[in-house]
C-alpha positions in Angstrom: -294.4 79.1 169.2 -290.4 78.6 168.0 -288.1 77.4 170.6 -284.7 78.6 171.7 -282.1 77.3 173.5 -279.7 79.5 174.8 -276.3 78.4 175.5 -275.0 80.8 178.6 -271.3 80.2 180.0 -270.4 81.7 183.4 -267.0 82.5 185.4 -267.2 84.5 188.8 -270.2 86.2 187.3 -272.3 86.8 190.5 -272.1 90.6 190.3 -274.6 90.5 187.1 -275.9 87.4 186.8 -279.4 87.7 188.2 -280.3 90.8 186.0 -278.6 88.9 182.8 -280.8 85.6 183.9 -284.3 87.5 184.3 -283.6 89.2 180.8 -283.3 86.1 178.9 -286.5 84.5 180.8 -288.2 87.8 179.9 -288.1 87.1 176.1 -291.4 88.0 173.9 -293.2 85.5 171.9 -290.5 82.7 171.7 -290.3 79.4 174.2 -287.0 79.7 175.7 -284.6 77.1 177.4 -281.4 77.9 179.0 -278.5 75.4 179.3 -275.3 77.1 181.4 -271.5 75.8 182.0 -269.9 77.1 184.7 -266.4 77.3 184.4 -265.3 76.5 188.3 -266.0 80.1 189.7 -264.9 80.8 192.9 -267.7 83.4 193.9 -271.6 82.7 194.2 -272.4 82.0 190.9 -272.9 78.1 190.8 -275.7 78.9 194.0 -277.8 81.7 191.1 -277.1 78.8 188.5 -278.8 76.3 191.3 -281.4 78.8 192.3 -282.9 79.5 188.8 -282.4 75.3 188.0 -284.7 74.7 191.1 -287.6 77.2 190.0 -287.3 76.9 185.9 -287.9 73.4 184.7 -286.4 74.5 181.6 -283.4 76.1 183.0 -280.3 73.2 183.4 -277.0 73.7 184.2 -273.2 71.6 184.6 -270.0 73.2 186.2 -267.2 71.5 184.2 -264.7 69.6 185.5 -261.7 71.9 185.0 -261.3 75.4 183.9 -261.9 75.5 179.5 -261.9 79.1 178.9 -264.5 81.0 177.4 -263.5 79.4 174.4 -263.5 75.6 174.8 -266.6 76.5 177.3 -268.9 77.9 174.4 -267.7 75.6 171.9 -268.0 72.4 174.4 -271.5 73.7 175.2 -272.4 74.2 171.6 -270.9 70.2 170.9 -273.1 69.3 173.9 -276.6 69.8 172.3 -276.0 69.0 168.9 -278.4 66.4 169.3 -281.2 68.8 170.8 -283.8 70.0 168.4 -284.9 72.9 168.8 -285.8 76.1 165.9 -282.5 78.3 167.3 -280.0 78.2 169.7 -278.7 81.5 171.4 -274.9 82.4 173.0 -275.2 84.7 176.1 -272.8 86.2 178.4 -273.0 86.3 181.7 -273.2 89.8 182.3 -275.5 91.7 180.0 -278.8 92.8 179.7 -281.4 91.5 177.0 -284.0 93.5 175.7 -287.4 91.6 175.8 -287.4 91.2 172.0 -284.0 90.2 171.4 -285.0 86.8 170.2 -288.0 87.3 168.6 -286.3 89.9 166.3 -283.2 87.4 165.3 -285.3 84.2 164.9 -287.1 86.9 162.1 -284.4 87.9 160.3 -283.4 84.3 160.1 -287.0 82.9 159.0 -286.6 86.0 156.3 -283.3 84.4 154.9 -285.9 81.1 153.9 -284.4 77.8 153.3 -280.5 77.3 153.5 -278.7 74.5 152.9 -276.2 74.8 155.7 -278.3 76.9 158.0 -277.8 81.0 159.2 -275.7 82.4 161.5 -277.6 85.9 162.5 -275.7 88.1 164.8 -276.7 91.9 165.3 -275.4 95.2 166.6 -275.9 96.5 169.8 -275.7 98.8 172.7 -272.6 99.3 174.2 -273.1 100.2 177.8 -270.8 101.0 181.2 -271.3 99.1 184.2 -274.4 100.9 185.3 -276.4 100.2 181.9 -275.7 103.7 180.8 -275.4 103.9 177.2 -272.8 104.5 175.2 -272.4 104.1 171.8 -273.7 101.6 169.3 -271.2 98.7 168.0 -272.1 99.5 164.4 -270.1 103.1 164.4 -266.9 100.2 164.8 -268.1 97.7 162.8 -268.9 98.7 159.4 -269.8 96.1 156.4 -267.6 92.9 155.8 -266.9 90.9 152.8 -265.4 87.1 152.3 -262.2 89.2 151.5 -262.1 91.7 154.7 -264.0 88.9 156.9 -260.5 86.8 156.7 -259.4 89.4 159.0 -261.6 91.1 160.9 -264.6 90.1 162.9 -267.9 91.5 163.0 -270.0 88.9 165.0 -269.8 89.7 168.7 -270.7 86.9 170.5 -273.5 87.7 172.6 -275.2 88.4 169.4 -275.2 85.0 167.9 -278.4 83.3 167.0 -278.2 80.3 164.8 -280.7 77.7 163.7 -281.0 73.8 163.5 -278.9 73.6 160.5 -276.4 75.6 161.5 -276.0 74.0 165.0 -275.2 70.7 162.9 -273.1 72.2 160.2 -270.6 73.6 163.3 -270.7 70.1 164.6 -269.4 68.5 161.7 -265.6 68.9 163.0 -263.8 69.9 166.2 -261.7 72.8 165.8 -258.8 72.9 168.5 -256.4 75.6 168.0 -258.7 78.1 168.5 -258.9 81.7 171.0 -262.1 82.8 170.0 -265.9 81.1 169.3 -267.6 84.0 168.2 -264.6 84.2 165.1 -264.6 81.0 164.8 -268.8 80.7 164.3 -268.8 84.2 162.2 -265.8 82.5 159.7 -267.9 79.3 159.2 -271.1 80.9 158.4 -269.3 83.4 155.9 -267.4 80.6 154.2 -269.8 77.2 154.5 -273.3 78.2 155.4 -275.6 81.9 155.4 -274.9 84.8 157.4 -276.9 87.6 158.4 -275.3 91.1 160.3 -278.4 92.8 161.6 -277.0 96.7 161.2 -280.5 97.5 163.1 -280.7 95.4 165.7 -279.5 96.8 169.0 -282.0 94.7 171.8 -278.9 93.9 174.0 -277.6 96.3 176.6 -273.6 95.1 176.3 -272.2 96.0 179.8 -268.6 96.8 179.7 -266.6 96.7 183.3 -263.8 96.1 184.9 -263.9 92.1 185.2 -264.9 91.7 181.1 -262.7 89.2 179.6 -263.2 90.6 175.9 -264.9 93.8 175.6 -265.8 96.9 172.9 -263.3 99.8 174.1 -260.1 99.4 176.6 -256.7 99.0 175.0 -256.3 96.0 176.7 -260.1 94.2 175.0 -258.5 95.5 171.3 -254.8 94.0 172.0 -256.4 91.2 173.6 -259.0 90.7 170.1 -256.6 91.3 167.8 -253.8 89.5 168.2 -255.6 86.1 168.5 -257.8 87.2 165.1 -255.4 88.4 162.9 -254.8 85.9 159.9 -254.6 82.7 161.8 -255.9 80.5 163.8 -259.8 80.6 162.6 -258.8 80.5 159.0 -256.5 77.7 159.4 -259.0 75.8 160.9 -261.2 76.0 159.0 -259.3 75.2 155.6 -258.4 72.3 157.5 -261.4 70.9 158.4 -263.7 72.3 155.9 -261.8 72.8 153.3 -264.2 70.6 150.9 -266.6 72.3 151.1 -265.6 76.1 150.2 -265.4 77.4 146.7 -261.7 76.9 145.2 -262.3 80.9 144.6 -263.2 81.2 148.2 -260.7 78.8 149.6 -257.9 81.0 147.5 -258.8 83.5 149.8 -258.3 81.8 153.0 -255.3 80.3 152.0 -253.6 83.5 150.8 -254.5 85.0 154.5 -253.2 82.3 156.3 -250.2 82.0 154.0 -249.1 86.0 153.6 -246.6 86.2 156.9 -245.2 83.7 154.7 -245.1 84.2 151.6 -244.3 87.8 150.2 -246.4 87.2 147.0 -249.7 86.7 149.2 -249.2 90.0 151.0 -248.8 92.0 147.2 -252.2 90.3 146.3 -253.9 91.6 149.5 -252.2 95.0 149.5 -253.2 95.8 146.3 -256.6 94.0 145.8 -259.3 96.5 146.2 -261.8 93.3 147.6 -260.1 93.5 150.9 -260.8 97.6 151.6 -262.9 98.4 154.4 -262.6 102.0 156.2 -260.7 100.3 159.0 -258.1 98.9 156.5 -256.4 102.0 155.5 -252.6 102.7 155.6 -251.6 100.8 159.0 -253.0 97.6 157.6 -251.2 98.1 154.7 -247.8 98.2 156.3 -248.7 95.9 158.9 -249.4 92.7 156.1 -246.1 93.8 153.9 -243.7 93.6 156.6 -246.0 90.4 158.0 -246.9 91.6 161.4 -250.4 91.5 161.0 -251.9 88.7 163.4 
């Protein structure tokens, strides 16, 4: 049977933590493990994290010396088991609901892709929910398909989604990025650009509760200010020319260097104003404007 590790980070997450926990240790026809980093909550949640370490053997937990962020909390944990082996490794949030064949289904779609070089990044769609588990929509009607071009500026990969394998896990590892606001953009950039990537438009086995407390969500003004400022154009691609910059197409790397360039340089915004490779139904007129006067972030 394959083996996954999921990486789960936690902050003042006792409300749903329980029902997130026995989800994940509910999964069908894959070995799971659980490794959590708690980022110094306040509330109850280090005693669940305690509770489930004392009857799982597989189930480990740390509480981190200082407060990271989401961020620097997934990305620390990801760093932490880079010298684990096991078939995939898993990103969950602390506050949604897995259906029991969540894993199963991603570590398929990967095994479909065959042998990569770099490994697969597999993230999916899913079911976005209010605080009750009453569904709402699913995340695809937002999130239609994304292209090297279109993925330099908008994200598709939410992060609860993310399933990766060995290769992967060690390609991410390589370098340490650290001007970054988001993981999941970060992980969903490097897999477009460096390795294999795989949006499942089908896949909807995760119940993703949306409330009050949610740090980065699917529908309040305040989750799309909050996404797309920190997305826009920098810091991901920056990073990632950086650091990886070897190892990316000079046809691909023109692309990344043209985004984070265009605020300033008015010949980079032409190119991506008037290059039919970046369309998407989401770029329409708005983003047009927004990249010629360089407001875009």
């Amino acid at each position: 049977m394959k083996r996954c590790l999921v990486l789960l980070c936690t902050y003042n997450g006792e409300k749903y933590l329980r029902e997130q926990l026995d989800s994940i240790l509910s999964q069908k026809d894959i070995e799971v493990a659980v490794k959590a980093a708690d980022d110094r909550s306040t509330d109850g949640t280090k005693e669940i994290l305690k509770e489930y370490a004392e009857k799982f053997p597989a189930f480990t937990y740390s509480v981190n010396e200082k407060n990271k962020g989401f961020c620097y909390n997934f990305l620390d944990l990801i760093f932490s088991v880079k010298d684990t082996d096991y078939d995939y490794y898993a990103l969950s949030d602390q506050d949604d609901v897995w259906l029991p064949e969540k894993l199963k289904r991603a570590a398929e779609q990967i095994e479909s892709k065959g042998e990569t070089q770099k490994g697969t990044l597999y993230c999916s769609n899913l079911l976005v929910t209010d605080e009750k588990l009453t569904p709402l929509h699913r995340m695809e009607e937002k999130f239609p398909k994304v292209n090297r071009y279109s993925a330099s500026f908008f994200n598709i990969a939410t992060g609860c989604t993310i399933v990766f394998d060995k290769k992967f896990l060690l390609q991410s590892t390589k370098h340490y990025p650290s001007d970054l606001q988001l993981h999941d953009d970060w992980l969903f950039l490097l897999a477009m650009y460096t390795a294999d990537f795989i949006y499942d438009f089908e896949g909807h086995d995760i119940y993703y509760r949306q409330h009050a407390e949610n740090l980065i969500g699917s529908g309040d003004k305040k989750t799309k200010e909050k996404k797309g400022k920190v997305y826009w154009g920098w810091p991901c691609v920056k990073e990632i020319i950086a650091l990886y910059g070897d190892e990316i197409s000079k046809k691909n790397l023109k692309i990344l260097i043209r985004t984070r360039d265009y605020r300033k340089k008015f010949s980079c915004r032409l190119k991506i104003i008037f290059s039919t490779k970046y369309y998407r139904s989401r770029f329409g007129i708005r983003f047009r404007i927004g990249i010629l006067l360089g407001r875009q972030k």
